[in-house]
Backbone bond lengths (Angstrom), bond angles and torsions (degrees), N, CA, C in turn:
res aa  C-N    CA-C-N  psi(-1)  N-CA   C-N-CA  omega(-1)  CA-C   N-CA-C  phi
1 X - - - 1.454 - - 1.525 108.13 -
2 X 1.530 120.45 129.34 0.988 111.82 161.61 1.795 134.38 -129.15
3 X 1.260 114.67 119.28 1.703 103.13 -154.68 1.772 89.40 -73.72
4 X 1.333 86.21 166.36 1.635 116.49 151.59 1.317 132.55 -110.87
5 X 1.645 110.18 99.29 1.243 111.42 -166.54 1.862 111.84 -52.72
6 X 1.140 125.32 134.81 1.498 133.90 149.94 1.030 126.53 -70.02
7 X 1.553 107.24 -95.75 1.695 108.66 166.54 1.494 99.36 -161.14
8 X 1.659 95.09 164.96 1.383 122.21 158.56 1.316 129.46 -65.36
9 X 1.289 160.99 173.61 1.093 169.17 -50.27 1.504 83.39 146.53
10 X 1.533 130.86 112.34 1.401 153.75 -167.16 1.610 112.10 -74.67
11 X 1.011 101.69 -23.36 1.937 122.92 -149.65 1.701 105.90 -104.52
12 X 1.758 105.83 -34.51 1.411 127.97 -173.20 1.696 105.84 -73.43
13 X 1.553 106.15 166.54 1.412 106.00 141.47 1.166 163.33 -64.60
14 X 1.606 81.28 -7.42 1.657 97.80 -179.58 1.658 118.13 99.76
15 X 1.414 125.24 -13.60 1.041 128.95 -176.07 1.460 98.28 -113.26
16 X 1.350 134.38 -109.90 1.444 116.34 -146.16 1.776 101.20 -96.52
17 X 1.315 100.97 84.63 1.681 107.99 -172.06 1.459 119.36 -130.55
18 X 1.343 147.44 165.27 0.941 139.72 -174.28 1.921 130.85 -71.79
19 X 1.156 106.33 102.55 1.910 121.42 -163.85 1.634 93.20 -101.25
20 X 1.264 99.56 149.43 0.998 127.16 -160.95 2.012 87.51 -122.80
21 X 1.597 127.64 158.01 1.434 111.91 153.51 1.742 83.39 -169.49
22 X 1.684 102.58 162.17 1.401 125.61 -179.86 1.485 92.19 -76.19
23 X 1.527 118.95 162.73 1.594 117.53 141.25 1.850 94.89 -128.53
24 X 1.423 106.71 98.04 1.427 99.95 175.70 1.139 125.73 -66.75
25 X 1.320 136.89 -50.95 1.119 126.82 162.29 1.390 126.84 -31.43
26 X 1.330 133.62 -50.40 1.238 130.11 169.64 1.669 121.83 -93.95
27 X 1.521 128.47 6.54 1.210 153.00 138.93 1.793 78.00 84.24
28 X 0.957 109.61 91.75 1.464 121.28 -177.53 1.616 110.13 -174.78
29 X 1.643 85.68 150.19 1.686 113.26 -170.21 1.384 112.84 -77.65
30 X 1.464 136.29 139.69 1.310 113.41 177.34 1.638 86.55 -125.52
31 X 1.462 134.29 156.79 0.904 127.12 178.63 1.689 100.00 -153.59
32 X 1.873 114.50 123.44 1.190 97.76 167.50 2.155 105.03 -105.59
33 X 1.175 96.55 148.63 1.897 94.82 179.97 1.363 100.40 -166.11
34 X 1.277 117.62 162.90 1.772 140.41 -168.55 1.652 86.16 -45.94
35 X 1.640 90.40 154.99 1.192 102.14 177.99 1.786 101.11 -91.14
36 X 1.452 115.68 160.88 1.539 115.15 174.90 1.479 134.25 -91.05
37 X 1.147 121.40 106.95 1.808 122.34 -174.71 1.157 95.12 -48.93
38 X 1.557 87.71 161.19 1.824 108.69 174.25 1.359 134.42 -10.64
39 X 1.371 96.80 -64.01 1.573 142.18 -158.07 1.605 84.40 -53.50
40 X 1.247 106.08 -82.17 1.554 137.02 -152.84 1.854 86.54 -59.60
41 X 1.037 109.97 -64.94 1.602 94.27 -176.55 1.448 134.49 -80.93
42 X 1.387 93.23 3.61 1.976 105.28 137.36 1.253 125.46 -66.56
43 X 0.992 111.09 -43.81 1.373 131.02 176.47 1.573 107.40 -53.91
44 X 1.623 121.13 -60.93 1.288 125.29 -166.33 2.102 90.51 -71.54
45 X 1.211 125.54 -37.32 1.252 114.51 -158.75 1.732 92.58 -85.15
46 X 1.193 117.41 16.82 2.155 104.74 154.60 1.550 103.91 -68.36
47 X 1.404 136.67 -40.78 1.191 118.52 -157.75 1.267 102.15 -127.36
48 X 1.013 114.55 47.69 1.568 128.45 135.11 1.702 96.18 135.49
49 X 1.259 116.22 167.79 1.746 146.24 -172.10 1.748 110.23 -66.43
50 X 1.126 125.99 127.21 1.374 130.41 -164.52 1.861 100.33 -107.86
51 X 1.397 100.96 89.80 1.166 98.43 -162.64 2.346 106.63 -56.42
52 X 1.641 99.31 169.97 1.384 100.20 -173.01 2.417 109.83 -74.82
53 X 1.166 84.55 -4.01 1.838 86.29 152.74 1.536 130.99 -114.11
54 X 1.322 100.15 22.57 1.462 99.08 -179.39 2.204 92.75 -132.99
55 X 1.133 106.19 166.44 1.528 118.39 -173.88 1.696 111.67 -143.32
56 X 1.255 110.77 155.60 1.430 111.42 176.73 1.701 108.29 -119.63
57 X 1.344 117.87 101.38 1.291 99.43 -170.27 2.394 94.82 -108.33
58 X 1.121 83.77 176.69 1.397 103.12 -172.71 1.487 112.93 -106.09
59 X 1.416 115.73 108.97 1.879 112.32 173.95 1.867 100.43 -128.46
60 X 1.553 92.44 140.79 1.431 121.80 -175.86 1.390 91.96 -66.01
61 X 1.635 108.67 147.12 1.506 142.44 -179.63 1.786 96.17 -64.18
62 X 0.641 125.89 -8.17 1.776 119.14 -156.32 1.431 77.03 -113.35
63 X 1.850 144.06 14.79 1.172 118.37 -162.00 1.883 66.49 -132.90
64 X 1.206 150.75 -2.20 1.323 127.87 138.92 1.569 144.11 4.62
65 X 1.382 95.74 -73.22 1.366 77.64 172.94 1.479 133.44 -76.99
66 X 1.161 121.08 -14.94 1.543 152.70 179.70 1.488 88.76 -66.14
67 X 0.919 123.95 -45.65 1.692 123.02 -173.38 1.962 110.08 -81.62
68 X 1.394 92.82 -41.43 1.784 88.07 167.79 1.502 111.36 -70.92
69 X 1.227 115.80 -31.41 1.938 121.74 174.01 1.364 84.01 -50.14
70 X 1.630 126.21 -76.96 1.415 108.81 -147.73 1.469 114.16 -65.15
71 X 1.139 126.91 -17.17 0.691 109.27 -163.15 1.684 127.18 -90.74
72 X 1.964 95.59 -35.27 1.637 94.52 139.95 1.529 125.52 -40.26
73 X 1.015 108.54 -23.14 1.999 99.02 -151.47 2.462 71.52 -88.17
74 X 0.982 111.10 -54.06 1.443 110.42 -161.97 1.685 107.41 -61.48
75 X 1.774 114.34 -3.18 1.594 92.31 174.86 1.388 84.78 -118.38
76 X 1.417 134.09 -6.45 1.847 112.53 169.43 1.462 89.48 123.42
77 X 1.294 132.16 -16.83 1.175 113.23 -167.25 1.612 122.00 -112.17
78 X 1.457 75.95 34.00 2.170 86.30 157.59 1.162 115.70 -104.55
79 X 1.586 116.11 160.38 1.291 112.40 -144.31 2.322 78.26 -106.29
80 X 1.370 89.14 145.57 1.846 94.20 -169.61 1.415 102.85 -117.92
């Protein structure tokens, strides 16, 4: 597997911050971001059960466009 980095989190240092990356081959999002307190993942478990291989992580609004990049780049229609 190999991702395609996007971007980092604009606001951060650059080291342990929220990344965004393609997985083209399997046309999938990879996203690393804060993990979620309690609260918030009460919140996500109203509409349905977060099974123990799946996670809810948290990425800042300013990480937008980085997320429309990937997401062009993950249906083909970014320009390379």
């Amino acid at each position: 597997m190999a991702l395609r980095f996007i971007a980092k989190d604009p606001n951060t240092d650059g080291a342990n911050c929220p990344t965004v990356w393609v997985d083209e081959e399997k046309q999938e999002l990879v996203f690393q971001g804060w993990t979620v307190d309690d609260g918030t993942r009460a919140e996500c478990l109203k509409t349905g059960p977060i099974p123990d291989s799946e996670t809810v992580v948290r990425l800042p609004m300013r990480m937008v466009a980085a997320i429309r990049e990937a997401c062009d780049a993950a249906d083909g229609t970014a320009v390379r």
